[in-house]
C-alpha positions in Angstrom: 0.5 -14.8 -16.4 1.0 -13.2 -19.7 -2.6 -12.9 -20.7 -3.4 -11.4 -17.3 -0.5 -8.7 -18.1 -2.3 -8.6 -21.3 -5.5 -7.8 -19.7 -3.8 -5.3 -17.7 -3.5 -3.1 -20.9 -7.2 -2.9 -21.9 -9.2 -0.3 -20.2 -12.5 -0.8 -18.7 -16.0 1.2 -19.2 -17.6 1.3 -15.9 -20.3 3.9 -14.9 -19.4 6.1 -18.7 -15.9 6.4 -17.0 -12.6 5.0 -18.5 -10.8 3.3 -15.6 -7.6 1.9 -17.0 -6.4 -1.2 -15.1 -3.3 0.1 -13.5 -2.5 3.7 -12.0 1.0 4.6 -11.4 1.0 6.8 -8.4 3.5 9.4 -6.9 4.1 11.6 -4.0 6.3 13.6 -1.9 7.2 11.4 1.1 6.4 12.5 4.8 10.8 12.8 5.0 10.3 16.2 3.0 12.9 14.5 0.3 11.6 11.0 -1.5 9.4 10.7 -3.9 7.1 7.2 -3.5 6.3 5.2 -6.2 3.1 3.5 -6.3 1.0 1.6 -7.7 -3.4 0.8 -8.3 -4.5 -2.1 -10.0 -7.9 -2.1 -10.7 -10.2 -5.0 -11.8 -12.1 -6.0 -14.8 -15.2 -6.0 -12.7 -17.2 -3.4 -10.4 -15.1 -3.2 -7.6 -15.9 -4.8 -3.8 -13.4 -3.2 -2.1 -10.2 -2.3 -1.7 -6.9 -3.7 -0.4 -3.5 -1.9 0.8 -0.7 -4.2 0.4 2.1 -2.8 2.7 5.7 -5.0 2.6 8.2 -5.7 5.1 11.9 -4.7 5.1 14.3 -5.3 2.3 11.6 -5.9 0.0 9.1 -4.7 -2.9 5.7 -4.3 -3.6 5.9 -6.0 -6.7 7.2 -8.9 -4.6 3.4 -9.1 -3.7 2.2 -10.0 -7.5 0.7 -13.3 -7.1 -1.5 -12.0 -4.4 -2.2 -8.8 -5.8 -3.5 -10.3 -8.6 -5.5 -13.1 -7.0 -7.4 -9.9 -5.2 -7.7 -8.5 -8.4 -9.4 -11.7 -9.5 -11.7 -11.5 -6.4 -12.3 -8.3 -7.5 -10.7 -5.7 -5.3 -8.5 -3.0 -5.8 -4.8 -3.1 -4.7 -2.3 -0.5 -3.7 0.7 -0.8 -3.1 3.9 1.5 -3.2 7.8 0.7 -2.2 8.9 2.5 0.7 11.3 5.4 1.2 14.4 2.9 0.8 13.3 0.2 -1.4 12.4 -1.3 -4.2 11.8 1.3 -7.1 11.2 4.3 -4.7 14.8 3.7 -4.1 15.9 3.3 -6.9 14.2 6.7 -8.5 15.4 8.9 -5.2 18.6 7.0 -5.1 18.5 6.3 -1.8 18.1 2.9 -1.0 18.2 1.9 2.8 17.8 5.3 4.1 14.6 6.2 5.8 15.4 10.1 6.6 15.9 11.4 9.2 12.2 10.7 10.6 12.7 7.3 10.5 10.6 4.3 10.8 7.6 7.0 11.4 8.2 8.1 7.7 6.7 4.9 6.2 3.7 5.1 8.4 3.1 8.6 7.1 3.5 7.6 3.9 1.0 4.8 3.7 -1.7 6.8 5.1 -1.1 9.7 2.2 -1.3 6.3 -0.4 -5.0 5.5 1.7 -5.7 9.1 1.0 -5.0 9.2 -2.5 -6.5 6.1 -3.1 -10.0 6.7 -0.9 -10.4 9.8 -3.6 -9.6 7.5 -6.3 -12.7 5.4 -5.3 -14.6 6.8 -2.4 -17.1 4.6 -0.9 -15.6 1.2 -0.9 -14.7 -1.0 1.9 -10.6 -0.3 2.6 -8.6 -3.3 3.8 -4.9 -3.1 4.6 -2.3 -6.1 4.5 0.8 -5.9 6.3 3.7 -7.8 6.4 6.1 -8.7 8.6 8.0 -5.0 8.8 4.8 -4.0 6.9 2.5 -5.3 10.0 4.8 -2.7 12.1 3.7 0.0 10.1 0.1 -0.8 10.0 -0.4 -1.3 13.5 1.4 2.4 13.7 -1.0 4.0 11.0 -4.0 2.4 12.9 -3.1 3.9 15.9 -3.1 7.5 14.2 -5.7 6.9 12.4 -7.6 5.9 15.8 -6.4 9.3 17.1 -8.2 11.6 13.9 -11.3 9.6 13.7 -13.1 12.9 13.1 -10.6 13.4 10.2 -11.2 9.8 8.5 -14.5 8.3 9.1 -13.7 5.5 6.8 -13.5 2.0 8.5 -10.2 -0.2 7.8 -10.1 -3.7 8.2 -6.7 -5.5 8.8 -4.6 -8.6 8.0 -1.6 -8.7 10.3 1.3 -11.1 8.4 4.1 -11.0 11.5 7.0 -13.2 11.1 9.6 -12.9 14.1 12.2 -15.3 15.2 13.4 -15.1 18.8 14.9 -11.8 19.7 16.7 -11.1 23.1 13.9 -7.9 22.9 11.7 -7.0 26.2 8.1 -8.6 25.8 6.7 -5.1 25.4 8.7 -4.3 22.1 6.8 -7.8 20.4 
């Protein structure tokens, strides 16, 4: 663990560009009044792709470490950021729990402006997204807008759908 934080530090030449191995990413949330924190970890190696890593409720990001860096060890990019509410997006807006006043909707919003950012970053690559239990919610929500604008994103996603539910008195349709 500490020598891959070690690594972590040491920037890589790639194509006569400097790609450091982490980017620390911010931007104005879809609720007009958080500011998300995120995160890019970049490999040591060319890059095959790139993976989203989008948490459920009551968690982090960072939660996400071991796997993030396994990908990275693959060779793949990960994003990640805390949501509106959580973890250190939270903690810098001070508002931890509170979505705004668009709600769950916010958080689906938000991880297609981290896809953005991120698809500039490193155009061309193959995009994956993870989702997580609340984060499986979301991603199923983002696909289905992002379905809507094909025009506006031609870029394909692939998914991983992590769902963990334990019997609900909910209608079949809400599962």
């Amino acid at each position: 663990m500490l020598i891959r934080l070690f690594f972590a530090c040491i920037l890589v030449f790639t194509d006569l560009e400097v790609l450091s191995m982490l980017h620390e990413v911010s931007f104005h949330s879809f609720n007009g009044r958080d500011e998300v924190q995120g995160w890019v970890y970049v490999p040591a190696c060319k890059p095959k792709g790139i993976v989203q890593v989008i948490h459920g409720f009551g968690e982090h990001s960072r939660r996400y470490f071991h796997m993030i860096v396994k990908f990275m060890d693959a060779g793949y990019i990960v994003a990640a950021d805390d949501h509106v509410g959580h973890g250190k997006t939270a903690m810098y807006n001070d508002t931890w729990g509170d979505w705004g006043d668009a709600g769950f909707h916010t958080m689906m919003e938000d991880e297609h402006k981290l896809k953005e950012i991120v698809s500039k970053m490193y155009p061309d690559l193959p995009y994956f997204m993870f989702g997580h239990s609340m984060g499986s919610f979301i991603t199923r929500d983002l696909l289905q807008n992002m379905e809507k604008n094909l025009q506006e994103s031609q870029s394909v996603v692939q998914l991983v759908i992590s769902v963990v539910l334990q019997k609900l008195n909910l209608p079949y349709w809400l599962l």
